[in-house]
C-alpha positions in Angstrom: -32.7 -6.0 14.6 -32.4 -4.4 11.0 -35.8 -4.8 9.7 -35.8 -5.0 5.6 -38.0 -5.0 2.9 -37.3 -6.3 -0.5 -38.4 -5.2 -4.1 -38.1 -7.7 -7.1 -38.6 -11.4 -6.6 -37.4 -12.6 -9.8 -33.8 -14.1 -9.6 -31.9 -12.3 -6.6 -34.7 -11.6 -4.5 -35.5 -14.5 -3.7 -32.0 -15.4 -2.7 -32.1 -12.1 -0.6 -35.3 -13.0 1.2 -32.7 -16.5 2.1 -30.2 -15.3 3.5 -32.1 -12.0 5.4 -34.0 -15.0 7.2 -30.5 -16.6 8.0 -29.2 -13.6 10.0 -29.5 -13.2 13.7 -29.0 -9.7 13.1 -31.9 -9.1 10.3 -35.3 -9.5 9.8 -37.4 -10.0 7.0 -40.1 -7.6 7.4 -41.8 -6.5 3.6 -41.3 -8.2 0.0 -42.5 -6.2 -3.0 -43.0 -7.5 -6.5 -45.9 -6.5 -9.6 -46.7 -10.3 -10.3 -48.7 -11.8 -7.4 -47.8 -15.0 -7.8 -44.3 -14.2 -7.1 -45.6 -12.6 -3.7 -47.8 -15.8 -3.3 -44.4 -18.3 -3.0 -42.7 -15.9 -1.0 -45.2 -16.0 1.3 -45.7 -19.6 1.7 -42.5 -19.3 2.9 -41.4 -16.0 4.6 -44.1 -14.6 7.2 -43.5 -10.7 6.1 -45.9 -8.4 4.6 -46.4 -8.5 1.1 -47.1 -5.7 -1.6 -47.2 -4.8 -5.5 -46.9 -1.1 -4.8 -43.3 0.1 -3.7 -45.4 3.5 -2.2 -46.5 0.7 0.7 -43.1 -0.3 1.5 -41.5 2.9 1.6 -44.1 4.2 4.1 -44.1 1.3 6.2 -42.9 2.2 9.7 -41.6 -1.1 10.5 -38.8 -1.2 7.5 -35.5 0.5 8.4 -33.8 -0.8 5.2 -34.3 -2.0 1.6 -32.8 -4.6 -0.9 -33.6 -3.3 -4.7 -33.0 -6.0 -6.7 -35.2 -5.1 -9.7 -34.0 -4.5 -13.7 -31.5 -2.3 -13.7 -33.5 0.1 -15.2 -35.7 0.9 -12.4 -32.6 0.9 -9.8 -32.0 4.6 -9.8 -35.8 5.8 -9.1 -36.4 3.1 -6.8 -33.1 3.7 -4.7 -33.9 8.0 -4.6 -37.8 7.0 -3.5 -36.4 4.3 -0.8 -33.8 7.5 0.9 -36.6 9.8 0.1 -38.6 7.4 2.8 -35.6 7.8 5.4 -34.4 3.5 4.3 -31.3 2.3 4.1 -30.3 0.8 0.8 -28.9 -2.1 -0.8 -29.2 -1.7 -4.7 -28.3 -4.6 -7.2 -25.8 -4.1 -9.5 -25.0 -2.1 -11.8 -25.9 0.8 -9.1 -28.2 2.9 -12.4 -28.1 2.9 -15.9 -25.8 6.2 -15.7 -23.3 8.4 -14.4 -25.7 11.0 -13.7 -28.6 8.6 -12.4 -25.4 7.4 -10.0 -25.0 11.2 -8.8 -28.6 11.5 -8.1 -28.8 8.1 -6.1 -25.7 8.7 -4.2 -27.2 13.2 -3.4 -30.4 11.3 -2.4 -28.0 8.8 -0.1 -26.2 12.1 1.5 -29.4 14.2 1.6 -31.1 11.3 3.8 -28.2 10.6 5.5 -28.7 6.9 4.8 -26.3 3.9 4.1 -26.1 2.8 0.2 -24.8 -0.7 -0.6 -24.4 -1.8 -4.2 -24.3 -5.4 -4.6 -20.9 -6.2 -6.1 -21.6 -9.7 -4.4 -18.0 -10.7 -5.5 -16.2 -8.0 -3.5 -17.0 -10.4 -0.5 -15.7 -13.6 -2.0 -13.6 -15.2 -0.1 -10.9 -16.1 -2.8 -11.7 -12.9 -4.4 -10.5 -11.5 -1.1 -7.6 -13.6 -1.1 -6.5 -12.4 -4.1 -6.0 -9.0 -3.5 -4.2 -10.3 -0.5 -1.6 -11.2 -2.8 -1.3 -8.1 -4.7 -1.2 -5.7 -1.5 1.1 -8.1 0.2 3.7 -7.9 -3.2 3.6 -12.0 -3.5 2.8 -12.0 -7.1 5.2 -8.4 -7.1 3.8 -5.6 -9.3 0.1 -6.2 -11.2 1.0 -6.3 -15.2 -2.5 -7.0 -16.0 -5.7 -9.0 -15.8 -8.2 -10.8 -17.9 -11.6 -11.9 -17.1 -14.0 -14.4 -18.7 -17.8 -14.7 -17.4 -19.2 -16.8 -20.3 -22.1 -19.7 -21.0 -24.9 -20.3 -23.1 -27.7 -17.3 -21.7 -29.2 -16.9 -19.1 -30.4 -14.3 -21.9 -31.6 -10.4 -20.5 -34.5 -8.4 -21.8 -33.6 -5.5 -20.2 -29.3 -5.0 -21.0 -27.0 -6.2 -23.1 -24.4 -8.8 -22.4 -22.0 -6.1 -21.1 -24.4 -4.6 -18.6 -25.5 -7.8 -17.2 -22.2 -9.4 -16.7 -19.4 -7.3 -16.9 -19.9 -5.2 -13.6 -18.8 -8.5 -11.6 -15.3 -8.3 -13.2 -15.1 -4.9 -13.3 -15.8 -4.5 -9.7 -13.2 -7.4 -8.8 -10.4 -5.6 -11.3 -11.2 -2.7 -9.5 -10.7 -4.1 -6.1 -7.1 -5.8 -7.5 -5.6 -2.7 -9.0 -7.0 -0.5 -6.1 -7.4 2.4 -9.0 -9.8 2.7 -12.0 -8.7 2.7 -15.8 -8.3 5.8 -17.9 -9.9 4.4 -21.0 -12.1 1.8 -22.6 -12.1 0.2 -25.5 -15.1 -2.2 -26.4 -16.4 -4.5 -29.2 -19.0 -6.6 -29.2 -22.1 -8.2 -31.8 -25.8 -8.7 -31.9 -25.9 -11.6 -32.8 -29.9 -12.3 -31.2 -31.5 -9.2 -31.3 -30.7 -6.2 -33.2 -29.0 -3.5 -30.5 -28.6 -5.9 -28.0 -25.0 -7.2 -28.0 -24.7 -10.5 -26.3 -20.9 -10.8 -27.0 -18.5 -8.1 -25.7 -14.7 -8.0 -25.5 -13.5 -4.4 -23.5 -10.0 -3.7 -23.0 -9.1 -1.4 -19.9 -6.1 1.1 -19.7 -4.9 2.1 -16.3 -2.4 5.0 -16.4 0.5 3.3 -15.5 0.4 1.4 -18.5 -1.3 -1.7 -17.1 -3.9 -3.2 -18.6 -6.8 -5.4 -18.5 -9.1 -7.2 -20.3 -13.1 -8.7 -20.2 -14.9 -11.0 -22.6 -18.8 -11.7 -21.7 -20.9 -13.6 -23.7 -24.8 -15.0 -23.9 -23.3 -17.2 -26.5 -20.6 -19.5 -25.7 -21.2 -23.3 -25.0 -19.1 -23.4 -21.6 -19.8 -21.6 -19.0 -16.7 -19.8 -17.5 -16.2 -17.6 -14.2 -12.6 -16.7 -14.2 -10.1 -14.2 -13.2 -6.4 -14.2 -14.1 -4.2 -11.8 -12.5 -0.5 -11.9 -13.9 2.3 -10.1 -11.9 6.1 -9.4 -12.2 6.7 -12.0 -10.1 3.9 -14.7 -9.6 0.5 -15.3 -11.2 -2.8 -16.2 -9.8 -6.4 -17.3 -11.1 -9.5 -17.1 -9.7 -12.4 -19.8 -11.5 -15.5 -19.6 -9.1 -16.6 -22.5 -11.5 -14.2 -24.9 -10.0 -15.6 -27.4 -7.5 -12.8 -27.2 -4.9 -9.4 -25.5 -6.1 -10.9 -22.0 -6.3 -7.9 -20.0 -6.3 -4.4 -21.2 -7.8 -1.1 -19.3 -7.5 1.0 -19.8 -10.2 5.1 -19.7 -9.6 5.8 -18.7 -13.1 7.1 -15.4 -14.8 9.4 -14.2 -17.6 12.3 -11.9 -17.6 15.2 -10.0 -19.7 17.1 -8.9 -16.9 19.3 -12.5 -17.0 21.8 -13.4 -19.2 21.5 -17.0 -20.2 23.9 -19.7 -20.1 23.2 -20.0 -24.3 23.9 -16.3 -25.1 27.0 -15.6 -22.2 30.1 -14.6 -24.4 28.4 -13.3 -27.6 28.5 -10.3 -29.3 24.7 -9.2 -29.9 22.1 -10.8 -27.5 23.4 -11.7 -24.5 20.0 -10.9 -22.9 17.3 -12.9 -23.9 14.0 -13.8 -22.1 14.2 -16.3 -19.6 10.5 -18.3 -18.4 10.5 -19.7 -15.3 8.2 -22.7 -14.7 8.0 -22.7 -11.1 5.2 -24.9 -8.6 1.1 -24.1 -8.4 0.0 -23.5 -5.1 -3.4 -23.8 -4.0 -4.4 -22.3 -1.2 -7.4 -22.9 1.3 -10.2 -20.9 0.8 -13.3 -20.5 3.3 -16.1 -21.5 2.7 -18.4 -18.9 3.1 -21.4 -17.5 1.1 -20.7 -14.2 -0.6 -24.0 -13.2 -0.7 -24.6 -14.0 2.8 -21.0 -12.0 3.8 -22.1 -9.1 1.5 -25.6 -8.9 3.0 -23.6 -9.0 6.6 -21.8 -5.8 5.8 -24.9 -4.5 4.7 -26.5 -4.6 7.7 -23.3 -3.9 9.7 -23.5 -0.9 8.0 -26.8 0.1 8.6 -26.6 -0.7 12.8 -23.1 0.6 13.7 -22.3 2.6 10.7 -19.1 1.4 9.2 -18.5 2.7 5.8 -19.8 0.5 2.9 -16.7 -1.2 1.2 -18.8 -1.2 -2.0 -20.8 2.0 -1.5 -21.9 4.8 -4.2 -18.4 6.4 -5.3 -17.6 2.2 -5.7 -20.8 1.5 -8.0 -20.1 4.8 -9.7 -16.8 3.9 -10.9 -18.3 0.6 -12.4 -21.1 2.7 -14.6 -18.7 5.2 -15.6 -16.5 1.8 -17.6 -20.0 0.6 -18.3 -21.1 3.9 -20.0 -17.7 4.8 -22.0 -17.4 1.0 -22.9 -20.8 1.6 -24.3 -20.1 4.5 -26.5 -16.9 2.8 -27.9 -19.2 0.0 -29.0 -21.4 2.7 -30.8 -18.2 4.3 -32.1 -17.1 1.0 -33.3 -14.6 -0.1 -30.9 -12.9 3.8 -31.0 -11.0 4.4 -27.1 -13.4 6.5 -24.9 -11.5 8.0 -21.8 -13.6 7.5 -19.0 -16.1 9.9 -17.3 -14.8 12.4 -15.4 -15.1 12.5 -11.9 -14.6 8.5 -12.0 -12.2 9.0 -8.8 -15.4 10.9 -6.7 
């Protein structure tokens, strides 16, 4: 029995202290939060222990692991106190507001000799997972590129931008599709709200093959949208985790100049011309399970029999290092930035 704690009950805790309770496996043993009437619902409905000071939690005996799921600000110093005190963790996305505060999280994880989880909740979707079981099997045939949309009107941050709070999801899930990270970044975006705050970003992604990918995230935009497209050489599929029922569509469809068509056979100049073909949509099944609930599984499996986390440090790394250089090409004005260094660690 993995006996957790949790700190921050505003949005994701909550949900955390949920599904803990759900597991056979897991116990919900502490829940931390600064407002005590956060704490007083949680208790009217969880019998754990409840604190304001993370110091209490840390040093409690009967905690073995703990969920961060405070504003990413606080994620790195939280995280190095909570291996400090010999925990597991599980830290919300983005893993720290840094490379470097991602190096000292992930020493601290390696010094303590202690699982660290990020929560890329996506990564255990199970259409999400079906989709890179199309890539790696070759059904849609070599990845050209994808574009992502994660859009609607707020909910609005106070503590990132736009690009901080959203784009980690799709950056993660481009990630696990291409099974490499990009060489560059480019980004724009506006402040349209609050001066310094952009609530509307567009980042493009260059991988080193030449593929490419592409993210828009907004505060601002009347519909909210949750989609993935992944176009291939061959097929195309599309992920909308908006969609009621038909999660995941695979698209029959592609283009090509390796044909001669019927109109061009026997000419002198252009006998190669592009040839689209509109094939069916397939949709497959997909389970339906909770991705929290399957994230917080592998969490804990983690934890008990030590399996290597599938999105662990080096993973929430790679995801701050496109955060941070898509940051500074917004400063430089949408300028490329190559991406940290080290992004493969």
């Amino acid at each position: 029995m993995l006996r957790i704690g949790i700190i921050g009950l505003g949005y994701w805790g909550p949900n955390y202290a949920r599904v803990v309770t759900e597991l056979p496996g897991a116990e919900l043993a502490w829940v931390c939060d600064a407002s005590e009437a956060a704490l007083e619902s949680m208790a009217a409905r969880y019998p754990a222990c409840a604190t304001t000071d993370p110091d209490e939690l840390f040093a409690a005996d009967d905690v073995d692991a703990v969920i961060v799921a405070t504003p990413t600000s606080t994620h790195a110093e939280l995280s190095i106190r909570a291996l400090g005190a010999r925990k597991h963790v599980l830290c919300e996305k983005p893993l720290a507001a840094s490379v470097a505060d991602c190096d000292d999280v992930i020493a601290a994880a390696d010094d303590a000799d202690r699982v660290l989880f990020v929560g890329h909740t996506f990564i255990f979707n199970p259409a999400v997972r079906q989709m890179r079981e199309l890539v790696e099997s070759g059904e849609i045939g070599k990845l050209l590129y994808c574009h992502a949309a994660r859009t609607g009107l707020g909910p609005i941050r106070q503590d990132v931008n736009a690009l901080w709070d959203l784009a980690p999801h799709d950056l993660a899930i481009i990630f696990h599709l291409f099974g490499r990270e990009p060489v560059s970044v480019t980004a724009t975006g506006q402040a349209f709200l609050r001066e310094g705050v952009e609530d509307v970003v567009f980042a493009s992604l260059r991988f080193e093959d030449g593929a490419i990918a592409a993210v828009h995230v907004s505060w601002l935009d009347p519909y909210k949208v949750r989609r993935v497209t992944a176009v291939g050489d061959s097929r195309m599929v599309v992920f909308d985790d908006v969609a009621m029922d038909e999660k995941l569509k695979v698209f029959d469809r592609g283009a090509s100049y390796e044909a001669v068509s019927e109109s061009a056979r026997g000419t002198e100049f252009g006998e190669y011309r592009a040839l689209v073909r509109d094939g069916e949509i397939r949709i497959p099944k997909v389970a339906a399970r909770e991705p929290l609930k399957e994230q917080v599984v592998a969490f804990v499996d983690s934890c008990v029999n030590g399996t290597r986390p599938e999105t662990g440090g080096p993973e929430g790394r790679r995801v701050v290092a496109v955060l941070e250089a898509a940051t500074k090409s917004l400063r430089a004005g949408g300028a490329p930035v190559e991406i940290a260094a080290g992004v493969h660690a």
